[in-house]
KOLTOR-730807 format. One record per residue: residue in one letter; y, x, z of N, C-alpha, C, O in turn. Coordinates in pm, 1 decimal. Atoms other than C-alpha are relative to their C-alpha. Layout:
SITE,rest,n.north,n.east,n.up,ca.north,ca.east,ca.up,c.north,c.east,c.up,o.north,o.east,o.up
SITE,a,Y,X,Z,Y,X,Z,Y,X,Z,Y,X,Z
...
// end
This chain:
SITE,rest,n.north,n.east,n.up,ca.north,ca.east,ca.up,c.north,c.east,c.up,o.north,o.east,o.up
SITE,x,-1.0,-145.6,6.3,13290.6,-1378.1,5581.1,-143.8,50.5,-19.7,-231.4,30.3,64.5
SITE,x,169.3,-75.8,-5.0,12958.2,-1189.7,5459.2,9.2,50.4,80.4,104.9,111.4,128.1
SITE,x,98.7,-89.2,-138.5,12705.7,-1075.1,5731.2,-76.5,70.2,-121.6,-101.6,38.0,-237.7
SITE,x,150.7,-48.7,12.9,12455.1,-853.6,5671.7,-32.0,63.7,152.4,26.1,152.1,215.4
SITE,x,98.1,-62.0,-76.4,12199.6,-816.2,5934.9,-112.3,73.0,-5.1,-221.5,19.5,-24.0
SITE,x,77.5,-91.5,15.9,12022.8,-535.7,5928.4,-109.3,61.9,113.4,-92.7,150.6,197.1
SITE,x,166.3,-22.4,-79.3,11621.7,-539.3,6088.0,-33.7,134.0,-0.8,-66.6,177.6,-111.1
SITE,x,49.2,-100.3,-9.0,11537.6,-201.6,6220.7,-104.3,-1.6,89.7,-93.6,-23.6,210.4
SITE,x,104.8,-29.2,-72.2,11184.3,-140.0,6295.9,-99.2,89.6,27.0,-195.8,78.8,-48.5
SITE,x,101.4,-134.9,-31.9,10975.6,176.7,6445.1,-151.9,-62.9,-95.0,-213.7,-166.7,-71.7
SITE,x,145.5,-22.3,6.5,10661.7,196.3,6280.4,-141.7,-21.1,64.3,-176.9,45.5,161.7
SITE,x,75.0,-14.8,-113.1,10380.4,113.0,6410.6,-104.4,99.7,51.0,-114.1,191.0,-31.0
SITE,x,45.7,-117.8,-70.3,10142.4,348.7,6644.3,-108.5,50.4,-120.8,-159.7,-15.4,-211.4
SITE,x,40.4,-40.6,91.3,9980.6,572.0,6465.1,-105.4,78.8,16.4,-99.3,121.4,131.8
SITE,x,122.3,-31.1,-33.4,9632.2,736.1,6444.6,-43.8,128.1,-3.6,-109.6,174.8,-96.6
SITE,x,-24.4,-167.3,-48.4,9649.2,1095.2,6594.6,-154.2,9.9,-15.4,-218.6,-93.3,3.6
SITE,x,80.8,-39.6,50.4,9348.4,1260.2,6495.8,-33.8,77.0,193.5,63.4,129.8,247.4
SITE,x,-42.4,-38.2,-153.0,9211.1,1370.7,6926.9,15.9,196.9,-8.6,44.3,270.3,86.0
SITE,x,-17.8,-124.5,-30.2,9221.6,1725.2,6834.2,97.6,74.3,-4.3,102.5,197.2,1.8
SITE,x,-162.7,3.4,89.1,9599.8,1685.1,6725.0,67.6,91.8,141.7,50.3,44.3,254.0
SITE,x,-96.0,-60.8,-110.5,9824.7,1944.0,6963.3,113.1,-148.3,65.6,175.2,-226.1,-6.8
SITE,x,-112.9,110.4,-55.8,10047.7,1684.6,7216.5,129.3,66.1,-89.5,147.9,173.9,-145.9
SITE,x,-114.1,31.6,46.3,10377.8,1581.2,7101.5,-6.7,1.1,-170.2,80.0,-53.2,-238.6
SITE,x,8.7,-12.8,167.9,10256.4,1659.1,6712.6,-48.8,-124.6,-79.8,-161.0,-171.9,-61.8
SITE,x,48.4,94.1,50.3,10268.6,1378.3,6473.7,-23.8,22.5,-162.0,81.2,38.7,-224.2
SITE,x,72.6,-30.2,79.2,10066.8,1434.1,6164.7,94.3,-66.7,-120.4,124.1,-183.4,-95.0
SITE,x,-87.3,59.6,90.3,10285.7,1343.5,5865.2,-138.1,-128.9,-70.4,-128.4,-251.3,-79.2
SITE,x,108.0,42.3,114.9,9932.5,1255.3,5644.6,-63.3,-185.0,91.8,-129.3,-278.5,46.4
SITE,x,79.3,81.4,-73.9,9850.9,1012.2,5941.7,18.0,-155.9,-27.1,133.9,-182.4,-59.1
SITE,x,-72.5,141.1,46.2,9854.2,603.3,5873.2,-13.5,-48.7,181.2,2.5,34.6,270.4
SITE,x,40.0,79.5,-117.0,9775.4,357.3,6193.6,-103.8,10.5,65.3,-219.1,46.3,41.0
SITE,x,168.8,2.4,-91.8,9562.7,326.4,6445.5,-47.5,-154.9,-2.5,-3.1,-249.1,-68.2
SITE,x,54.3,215.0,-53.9,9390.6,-39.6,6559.5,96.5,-92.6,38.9,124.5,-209.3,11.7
SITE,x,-143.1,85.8,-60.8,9695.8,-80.1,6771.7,111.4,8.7,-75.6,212.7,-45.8,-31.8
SITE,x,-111.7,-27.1,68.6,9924.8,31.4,6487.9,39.0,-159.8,-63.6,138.4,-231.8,-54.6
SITE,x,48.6,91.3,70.7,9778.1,-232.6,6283.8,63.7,-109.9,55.4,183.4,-136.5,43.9
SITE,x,-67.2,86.1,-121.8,9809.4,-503.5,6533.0,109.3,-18.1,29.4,139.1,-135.1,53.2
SITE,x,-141.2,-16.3,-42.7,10155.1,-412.5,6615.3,61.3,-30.7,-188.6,166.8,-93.9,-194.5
SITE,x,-107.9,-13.2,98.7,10291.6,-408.0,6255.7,-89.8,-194.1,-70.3,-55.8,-249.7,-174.8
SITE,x,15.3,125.6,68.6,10092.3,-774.0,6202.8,63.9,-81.4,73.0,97.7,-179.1,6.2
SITE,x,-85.4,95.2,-95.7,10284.2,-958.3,6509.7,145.5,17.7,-62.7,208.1,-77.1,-110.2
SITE,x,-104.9,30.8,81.2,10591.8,-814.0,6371.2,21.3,-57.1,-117.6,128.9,-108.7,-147.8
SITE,x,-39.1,114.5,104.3,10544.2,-980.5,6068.7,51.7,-156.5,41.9,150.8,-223.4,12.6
SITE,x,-33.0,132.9,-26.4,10480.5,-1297.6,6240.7,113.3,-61.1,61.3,147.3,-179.4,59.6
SITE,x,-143.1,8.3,-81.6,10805.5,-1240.0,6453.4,76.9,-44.1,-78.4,161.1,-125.9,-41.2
SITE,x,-152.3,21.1,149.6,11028.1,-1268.4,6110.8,-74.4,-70.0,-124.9,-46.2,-55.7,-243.9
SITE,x,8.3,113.0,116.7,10842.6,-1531.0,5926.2,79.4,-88.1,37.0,82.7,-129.9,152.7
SITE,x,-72.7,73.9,18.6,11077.7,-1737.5,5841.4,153.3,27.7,5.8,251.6,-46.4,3.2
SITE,x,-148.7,-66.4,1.3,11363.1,-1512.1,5854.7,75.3,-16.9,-157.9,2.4,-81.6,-233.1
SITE,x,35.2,-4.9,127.2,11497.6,-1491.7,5522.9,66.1,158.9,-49.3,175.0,206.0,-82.0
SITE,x,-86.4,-146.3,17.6,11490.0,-1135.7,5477.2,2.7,34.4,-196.9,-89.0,22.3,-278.0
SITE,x,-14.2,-51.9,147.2,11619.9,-1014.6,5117.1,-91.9,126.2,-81.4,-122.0,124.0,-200.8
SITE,x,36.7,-92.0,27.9,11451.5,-671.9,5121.4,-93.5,52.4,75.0,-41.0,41.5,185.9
SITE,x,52.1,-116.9,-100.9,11210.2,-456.3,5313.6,0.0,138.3,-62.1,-48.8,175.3,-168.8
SITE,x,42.7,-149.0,101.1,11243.1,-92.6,5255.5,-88.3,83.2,142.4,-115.6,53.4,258.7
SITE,x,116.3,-91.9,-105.8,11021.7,174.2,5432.1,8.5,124.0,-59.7,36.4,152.0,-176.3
SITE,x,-10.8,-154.8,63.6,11001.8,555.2,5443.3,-108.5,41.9,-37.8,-193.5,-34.4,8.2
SITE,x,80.7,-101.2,74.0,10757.7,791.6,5262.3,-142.3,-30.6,105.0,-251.9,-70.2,65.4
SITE,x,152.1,-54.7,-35.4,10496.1,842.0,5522.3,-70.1,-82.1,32.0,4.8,-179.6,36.4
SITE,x,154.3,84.1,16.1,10193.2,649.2,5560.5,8.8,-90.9,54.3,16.8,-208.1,17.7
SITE,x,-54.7,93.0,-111.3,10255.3,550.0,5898.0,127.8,-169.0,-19.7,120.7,-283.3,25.4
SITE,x,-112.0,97.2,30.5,10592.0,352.8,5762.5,-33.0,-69.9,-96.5,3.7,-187.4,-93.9
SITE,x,24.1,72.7,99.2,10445.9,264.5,5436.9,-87.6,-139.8,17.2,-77.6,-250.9,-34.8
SITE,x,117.8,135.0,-35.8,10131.1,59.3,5607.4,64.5,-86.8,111.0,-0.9,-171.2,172.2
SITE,x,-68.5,90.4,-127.8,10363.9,-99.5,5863.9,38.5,-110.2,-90.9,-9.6,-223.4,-85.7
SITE,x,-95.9,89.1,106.7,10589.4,-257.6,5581.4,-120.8,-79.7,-82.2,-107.4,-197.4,-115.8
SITE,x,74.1,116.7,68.4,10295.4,-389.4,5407.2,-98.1,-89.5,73.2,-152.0,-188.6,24.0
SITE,x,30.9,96.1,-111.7,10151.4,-534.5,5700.6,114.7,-134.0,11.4,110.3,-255.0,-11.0
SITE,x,-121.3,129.1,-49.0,10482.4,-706.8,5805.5,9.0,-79.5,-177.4,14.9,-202.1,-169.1
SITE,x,-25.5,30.3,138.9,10517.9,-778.0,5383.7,-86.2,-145.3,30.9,-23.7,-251.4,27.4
SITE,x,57.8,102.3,4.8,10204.9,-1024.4,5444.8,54.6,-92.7,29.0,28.7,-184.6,-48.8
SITE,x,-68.2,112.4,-65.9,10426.7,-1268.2,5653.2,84.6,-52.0,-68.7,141.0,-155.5,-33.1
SITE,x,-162.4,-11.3,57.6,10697.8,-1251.9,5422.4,1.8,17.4,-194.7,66.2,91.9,-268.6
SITE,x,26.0,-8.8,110.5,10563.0,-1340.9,5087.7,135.1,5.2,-88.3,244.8,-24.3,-40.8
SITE,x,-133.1,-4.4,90.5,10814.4,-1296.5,4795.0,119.0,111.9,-11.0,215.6,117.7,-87.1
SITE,x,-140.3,-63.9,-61.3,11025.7,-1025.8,4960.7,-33.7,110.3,-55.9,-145.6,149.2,-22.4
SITE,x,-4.5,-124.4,84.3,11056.9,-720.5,4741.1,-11.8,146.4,115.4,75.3,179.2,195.9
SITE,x,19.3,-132.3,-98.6,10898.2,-375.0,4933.2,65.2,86.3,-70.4,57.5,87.6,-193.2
SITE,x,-33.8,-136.2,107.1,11082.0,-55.2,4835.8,-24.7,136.8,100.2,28.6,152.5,210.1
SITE,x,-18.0,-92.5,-71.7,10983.5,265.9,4942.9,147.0,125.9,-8.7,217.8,124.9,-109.4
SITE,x,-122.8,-29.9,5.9,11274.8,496.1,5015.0,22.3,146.3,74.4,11.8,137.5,196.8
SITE,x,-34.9,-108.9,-89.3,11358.6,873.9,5132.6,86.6,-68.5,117.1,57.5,-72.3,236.7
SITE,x,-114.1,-15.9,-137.6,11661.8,773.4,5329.9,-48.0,-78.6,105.7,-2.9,-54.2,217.7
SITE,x,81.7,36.9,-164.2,11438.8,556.7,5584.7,-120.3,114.4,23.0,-233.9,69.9,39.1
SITE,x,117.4,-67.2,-16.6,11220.5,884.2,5626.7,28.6,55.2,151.7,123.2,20.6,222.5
SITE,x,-5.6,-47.4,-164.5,11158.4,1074.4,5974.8,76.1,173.8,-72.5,24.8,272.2,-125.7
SITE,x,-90.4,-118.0,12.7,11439.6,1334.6,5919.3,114.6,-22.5,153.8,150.6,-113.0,229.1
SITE,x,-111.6,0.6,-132.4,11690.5,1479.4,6182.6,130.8,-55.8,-30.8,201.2,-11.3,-121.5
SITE,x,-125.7,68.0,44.9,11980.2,1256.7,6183.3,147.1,110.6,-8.8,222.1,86.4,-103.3
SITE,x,-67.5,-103.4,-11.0,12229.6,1570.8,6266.1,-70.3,135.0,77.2,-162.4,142.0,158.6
SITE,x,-29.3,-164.7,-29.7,12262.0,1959.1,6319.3,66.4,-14.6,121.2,169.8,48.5,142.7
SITE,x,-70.8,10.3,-127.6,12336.4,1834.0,6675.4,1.4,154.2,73.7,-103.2,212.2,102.6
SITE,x,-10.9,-138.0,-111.0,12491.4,2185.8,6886.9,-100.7,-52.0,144.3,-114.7,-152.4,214.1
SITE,x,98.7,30.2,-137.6,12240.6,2234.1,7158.8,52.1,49.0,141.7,-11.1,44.7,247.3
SITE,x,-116.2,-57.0,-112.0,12545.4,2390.6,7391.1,-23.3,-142.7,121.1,31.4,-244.4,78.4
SITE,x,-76.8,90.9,-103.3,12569.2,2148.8,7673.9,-121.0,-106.3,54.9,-116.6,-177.9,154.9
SITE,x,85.6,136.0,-7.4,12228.9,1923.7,7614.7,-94.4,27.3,90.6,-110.1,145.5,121.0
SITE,x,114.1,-30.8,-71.1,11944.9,1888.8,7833.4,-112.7,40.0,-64.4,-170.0,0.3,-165.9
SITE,x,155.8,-90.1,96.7,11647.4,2141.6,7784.1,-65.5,-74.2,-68.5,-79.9,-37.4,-185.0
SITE,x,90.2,77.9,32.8,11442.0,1889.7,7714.1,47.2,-32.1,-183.5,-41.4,-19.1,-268.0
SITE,x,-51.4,36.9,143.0,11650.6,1789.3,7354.2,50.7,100.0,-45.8,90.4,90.4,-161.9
SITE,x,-24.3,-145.6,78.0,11743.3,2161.5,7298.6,-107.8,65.5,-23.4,-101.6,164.7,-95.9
SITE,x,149.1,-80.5,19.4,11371.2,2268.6,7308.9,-33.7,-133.2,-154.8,-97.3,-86.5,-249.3
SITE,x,11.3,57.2,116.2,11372.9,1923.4,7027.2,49.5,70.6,-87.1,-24.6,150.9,-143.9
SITE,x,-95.4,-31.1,126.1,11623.6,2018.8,6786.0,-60.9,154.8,-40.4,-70.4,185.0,-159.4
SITE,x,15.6,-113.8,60.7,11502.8,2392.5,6803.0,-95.4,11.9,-108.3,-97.1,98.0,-196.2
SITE,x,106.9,-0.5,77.6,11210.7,2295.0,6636.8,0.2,-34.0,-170.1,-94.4,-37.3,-248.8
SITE,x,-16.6,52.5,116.5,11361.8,2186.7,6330.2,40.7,134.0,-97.3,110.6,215.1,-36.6
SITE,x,-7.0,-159.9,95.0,11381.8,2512.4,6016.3,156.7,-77.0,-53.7,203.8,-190.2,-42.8
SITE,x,-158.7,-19.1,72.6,11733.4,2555.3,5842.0,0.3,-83.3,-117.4,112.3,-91.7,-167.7
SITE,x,16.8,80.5,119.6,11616.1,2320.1,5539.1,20.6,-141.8,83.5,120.0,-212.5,67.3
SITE,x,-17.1,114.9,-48.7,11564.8,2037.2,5746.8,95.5,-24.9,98.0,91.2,-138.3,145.6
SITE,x,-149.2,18.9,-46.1,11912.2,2084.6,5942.8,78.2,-24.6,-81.3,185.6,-60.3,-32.8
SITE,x,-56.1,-42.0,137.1,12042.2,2105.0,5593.9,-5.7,-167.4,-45.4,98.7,-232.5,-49.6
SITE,x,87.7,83.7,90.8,11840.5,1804.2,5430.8,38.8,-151.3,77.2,90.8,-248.8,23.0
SITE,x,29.0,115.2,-50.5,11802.6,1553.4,5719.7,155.9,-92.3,42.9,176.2,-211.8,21.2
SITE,x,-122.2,23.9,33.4,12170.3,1531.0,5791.2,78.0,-88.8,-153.4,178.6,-159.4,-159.7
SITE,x,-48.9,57.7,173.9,12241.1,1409.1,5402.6,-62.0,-63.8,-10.5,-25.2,-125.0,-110.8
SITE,x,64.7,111.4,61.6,11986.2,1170.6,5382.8,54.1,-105.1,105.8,92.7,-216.3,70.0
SITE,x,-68.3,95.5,-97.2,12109.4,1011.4,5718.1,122.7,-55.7,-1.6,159.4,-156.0,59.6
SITE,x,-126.4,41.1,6.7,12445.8,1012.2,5607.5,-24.6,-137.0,-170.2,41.4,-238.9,-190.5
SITE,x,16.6,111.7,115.2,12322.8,804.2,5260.2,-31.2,-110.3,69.7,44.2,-207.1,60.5
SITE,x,17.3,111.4,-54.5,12134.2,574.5,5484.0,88.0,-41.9,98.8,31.5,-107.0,186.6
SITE,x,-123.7,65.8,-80.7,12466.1,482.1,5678.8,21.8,-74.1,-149.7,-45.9,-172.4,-180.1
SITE,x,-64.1,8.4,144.5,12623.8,439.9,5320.4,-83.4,-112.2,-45.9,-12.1,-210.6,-65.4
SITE,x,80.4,79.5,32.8,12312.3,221.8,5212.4,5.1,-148.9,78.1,42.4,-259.7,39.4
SITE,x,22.6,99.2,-143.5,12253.5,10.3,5530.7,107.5,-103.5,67.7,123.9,-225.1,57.7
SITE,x,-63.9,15.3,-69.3,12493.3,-0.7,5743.8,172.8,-42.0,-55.7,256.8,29.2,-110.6
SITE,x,-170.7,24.9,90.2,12841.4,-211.7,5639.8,-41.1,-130.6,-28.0,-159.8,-163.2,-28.9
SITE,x,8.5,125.0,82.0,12901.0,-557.1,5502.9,-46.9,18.7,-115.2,-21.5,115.9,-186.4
SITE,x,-34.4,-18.7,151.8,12772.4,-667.4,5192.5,87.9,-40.8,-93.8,188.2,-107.6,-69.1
SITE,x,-105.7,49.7,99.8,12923.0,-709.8,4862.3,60.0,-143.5,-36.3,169.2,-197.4,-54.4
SITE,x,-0.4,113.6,41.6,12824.9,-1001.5,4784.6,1.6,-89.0,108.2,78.4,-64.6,201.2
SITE,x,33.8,57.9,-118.2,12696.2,-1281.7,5015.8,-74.4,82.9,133.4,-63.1,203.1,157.7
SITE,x,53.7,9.2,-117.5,12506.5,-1287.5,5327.4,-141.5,81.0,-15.5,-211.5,53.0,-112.8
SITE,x,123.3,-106.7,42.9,12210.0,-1028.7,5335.2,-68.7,39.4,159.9,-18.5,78.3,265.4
SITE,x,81.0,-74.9,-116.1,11938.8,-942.5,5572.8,-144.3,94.6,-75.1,-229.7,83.2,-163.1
SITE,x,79.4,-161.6,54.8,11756.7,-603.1,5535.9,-98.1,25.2,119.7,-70.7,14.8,239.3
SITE,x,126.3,-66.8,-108.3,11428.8,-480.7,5715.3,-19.8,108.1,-42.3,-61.0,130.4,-156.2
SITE,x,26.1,-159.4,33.9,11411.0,-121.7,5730.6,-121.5,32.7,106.8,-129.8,-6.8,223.1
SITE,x,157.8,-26.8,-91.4,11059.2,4.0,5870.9,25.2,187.9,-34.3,9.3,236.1,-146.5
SITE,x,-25.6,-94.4,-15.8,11145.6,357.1,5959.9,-31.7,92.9,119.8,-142.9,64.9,164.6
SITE,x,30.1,-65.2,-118.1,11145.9,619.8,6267.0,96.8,20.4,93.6,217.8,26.2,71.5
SITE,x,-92.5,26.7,-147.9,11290.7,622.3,6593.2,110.9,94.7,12.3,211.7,54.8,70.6
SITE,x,-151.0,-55.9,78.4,11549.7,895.3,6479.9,103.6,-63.6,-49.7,213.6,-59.4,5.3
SITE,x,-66.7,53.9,61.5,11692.1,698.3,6236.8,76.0,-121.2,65.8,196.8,-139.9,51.5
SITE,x,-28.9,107.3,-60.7,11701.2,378.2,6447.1,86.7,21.3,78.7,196.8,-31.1,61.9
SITE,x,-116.7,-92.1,-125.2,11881.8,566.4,6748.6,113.0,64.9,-112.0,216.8,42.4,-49.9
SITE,x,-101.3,-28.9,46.0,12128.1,710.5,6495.1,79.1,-124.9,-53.7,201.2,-130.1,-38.8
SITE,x,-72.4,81.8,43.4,12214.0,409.1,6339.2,53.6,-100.8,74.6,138.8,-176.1,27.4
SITE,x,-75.4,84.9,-135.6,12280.3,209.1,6720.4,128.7,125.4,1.8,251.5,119.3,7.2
SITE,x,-150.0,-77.2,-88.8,12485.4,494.9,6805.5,168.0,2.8,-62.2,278.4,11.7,-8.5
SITE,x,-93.5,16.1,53.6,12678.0,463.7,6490.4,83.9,-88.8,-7.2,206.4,-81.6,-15.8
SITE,x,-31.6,177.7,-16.8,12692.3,69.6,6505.5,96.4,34.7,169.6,189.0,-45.9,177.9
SITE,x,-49.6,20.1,-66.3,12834.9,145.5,6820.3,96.9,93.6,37.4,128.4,81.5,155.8
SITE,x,-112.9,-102.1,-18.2,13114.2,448.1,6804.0,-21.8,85.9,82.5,64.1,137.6,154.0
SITE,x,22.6,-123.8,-188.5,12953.1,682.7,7074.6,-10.2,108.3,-118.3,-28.6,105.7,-240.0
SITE,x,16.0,-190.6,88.8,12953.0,1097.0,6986.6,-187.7,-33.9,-30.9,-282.1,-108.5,-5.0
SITE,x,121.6,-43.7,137.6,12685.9,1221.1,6748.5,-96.2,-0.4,64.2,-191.9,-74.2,40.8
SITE,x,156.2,-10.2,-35.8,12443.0,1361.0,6997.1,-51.9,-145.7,74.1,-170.2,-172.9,95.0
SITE,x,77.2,129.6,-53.1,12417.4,1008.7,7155.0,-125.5,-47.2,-59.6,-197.5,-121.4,7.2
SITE,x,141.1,26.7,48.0,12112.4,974.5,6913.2,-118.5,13.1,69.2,-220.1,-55.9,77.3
SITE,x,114.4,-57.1,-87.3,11920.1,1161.6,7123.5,-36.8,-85.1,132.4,56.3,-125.7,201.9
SITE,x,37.8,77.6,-115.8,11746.7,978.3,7398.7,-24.6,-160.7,-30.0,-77.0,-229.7,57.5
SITE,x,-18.4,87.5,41.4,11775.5,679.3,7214.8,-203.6,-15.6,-46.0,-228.9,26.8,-158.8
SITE,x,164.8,17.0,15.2,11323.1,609.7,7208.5,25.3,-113.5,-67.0,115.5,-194.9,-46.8
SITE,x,12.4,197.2,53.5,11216.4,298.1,6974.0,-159.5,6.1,49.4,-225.0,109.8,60.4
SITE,x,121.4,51.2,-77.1,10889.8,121.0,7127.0,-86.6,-5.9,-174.3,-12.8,-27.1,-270.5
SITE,x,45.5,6.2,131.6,10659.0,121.7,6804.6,-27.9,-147.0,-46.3,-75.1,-226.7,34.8
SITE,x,-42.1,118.5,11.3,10705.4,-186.9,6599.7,107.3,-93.3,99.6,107.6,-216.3,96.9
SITE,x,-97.4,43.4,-34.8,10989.5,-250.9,6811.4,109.5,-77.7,-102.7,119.9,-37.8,-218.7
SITE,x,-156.2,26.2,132.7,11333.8,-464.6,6623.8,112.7,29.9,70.2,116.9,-20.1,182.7
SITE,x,-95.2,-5.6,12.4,11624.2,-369.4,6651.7,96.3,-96.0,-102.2,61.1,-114.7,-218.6
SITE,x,-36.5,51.1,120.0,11892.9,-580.6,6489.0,174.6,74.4,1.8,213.3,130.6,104.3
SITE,x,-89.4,-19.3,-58.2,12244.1,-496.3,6429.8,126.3,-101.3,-148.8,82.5,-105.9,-263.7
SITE,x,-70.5,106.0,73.8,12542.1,-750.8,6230.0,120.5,121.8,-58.9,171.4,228.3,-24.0
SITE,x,-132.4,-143.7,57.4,12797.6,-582.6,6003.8,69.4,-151.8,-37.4,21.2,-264.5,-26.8
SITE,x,-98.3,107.8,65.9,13072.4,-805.8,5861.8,185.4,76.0,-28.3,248.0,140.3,56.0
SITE,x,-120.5,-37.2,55.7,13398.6,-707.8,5717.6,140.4,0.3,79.8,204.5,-104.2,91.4
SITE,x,-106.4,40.2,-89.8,13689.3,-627.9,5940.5,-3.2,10.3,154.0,91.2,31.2,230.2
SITE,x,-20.5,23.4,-174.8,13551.3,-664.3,6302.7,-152.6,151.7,-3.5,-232.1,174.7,-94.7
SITE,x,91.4,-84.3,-26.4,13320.0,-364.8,6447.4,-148.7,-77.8,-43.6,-174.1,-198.0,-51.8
SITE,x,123.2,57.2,-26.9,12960.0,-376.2,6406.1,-58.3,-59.0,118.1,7.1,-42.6,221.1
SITE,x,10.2,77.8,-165.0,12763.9,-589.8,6699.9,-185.7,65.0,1.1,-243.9,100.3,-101.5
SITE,x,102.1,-44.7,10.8,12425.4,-478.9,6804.5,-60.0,-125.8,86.7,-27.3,-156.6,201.3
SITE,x,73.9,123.3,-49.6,12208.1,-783.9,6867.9,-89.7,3.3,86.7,-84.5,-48.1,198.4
SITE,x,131.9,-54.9,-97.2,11886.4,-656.1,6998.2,-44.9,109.5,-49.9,-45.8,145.8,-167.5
SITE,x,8.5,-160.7,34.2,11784.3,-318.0,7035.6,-161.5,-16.5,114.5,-180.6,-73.9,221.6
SITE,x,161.0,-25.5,-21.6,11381.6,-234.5,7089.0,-48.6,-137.4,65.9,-95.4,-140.4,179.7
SITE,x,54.6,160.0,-40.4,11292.0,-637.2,7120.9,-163.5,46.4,-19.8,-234.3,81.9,-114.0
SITE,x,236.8,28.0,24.6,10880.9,-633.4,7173.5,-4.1,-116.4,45.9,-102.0,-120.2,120.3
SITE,x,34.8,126.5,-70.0,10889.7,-968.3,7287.7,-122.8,-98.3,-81.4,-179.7,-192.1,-25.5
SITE,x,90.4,39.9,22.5,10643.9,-1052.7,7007.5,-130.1,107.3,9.0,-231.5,114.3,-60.4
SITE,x,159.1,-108.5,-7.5,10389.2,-775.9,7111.1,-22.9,-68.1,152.6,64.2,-122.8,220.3
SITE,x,98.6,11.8,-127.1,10140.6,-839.0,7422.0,54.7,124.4,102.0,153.7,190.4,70.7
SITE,x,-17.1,-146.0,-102.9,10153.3,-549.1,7725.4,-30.3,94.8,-76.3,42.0,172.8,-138.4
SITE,x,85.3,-84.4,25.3,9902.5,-381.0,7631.8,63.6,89.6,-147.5,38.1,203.6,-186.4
SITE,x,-52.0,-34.4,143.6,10087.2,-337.6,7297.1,124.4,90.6,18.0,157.2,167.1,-72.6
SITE,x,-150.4,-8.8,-16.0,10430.1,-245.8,7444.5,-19.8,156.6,72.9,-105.0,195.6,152.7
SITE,x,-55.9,-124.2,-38.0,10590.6,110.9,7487.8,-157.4,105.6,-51.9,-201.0,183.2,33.1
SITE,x,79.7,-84.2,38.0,10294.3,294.0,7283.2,47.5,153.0,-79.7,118.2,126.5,-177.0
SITE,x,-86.7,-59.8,75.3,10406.4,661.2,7146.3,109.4,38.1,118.6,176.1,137.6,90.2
SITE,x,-109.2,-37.3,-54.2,10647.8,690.8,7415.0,-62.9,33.9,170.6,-174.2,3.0,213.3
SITE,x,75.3,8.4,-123.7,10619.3,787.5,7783.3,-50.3,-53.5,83.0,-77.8,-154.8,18.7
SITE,x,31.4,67.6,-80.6,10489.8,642.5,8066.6,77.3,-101.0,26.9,63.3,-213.5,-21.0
SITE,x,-90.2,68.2,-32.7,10758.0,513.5,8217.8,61.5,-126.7,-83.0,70.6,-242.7,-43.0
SITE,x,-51.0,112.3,89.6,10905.1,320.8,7935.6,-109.4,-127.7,9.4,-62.4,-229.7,-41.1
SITE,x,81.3,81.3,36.5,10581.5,96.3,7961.3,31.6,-76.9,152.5,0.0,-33.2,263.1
SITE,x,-30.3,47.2,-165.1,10726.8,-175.2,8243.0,-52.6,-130.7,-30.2,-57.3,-217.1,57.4
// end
């Protein structure tokens, strides 16, 4: 029965400029030292995988991750790609959610409730599913949106389940599709090839255990 396993990985940390307002992440921005670092271990994590593809989204941050991890992984065709970009996965209703993810979502304008929705629904369509042919493994180097939408989907929970869903930067996620039986979610935010010091960057405190 074709698999495809499909490699989802956050980006790595990225190089906030210190005069940057908290929580604001600079679209124009690429890596920091530790971005770097983080997106060269993940390479070394999946040498020898045999991945078919890497794709990556638009912004800098995602683009220099993928060609970091690319080094490990000579031969493997990079593609850049809207539908792995940092868009809102849904027009989630903010009726019912905690402040904290209704003060998120508000922040998003009527284009990008519009926009980010339709590209998320292509990258299900793209990604996510058996393939046609044989056996396929895909590395998508994307943003922690996308990643959290596409567990929640792999796994049948409601829509807003996206939310809350953090990826560790250069984190993997993996998740198995195959024809007939649900999707399976293998590992979800593996850092086991990053150091401490490396682990839970980008995210809050707490997450760093």
């Amino acid at each position: 029965m074709p698999t495809r396993l499909l490699l989802l990985a956050r980006h790595g940390e990225q190089d906030v400029p210190p005069e940057t307002p908290p929580g604001t992440d600079p679209p124009e921005a690429g890596l920091s030292i530790r971005g770097r670092r983080q997106a060269e271990l993940l390479g070394e994590r999946l040498r020898g995988v045999p991945v078919d593809a890497i794709h990556h989204g638009p912004l800098p941050r995602a683009a220099e991750t993928a060609r970091l991890v690319s080094a490990a992984l000579p031969g493997v065709p990079v593609n850049a790609t809207e539908l792995a970009g940092d868009h809102l996965p849904e027009d989630t209703p903010a009726a019912g959610l905690p402040p904290a993810y209704a003060r998120l979502l508000a922040g998003f304008d009527p284009a990008e409730r519009a926009d980010g929705p339709r590209l998320t629904a292509e990258a299900v369509r793209r990604f996510a599913g058996a393939p046609d042919g044989g056996d396929r493994y895909d590395l998508v180097v994307t943003h922690t949106f996308l990643i959290g939408w596409l567990v929640r989907d792999a796994l049948g929970a409601p829509g807003s389940r996206w939310l809350g869903l953090n990826h560790h930067n250069a984190g993997l996620t993996v998740i198995r599709y195959r024809t007939g039986v649900p999707p399976t979610l293998i590992a979800f935010n593996d850092v086991a090839h990053l150091p401490a010091e490396l682990r839970g960057t980008g995210l809050p405190a707490e997450y760093r255990l």
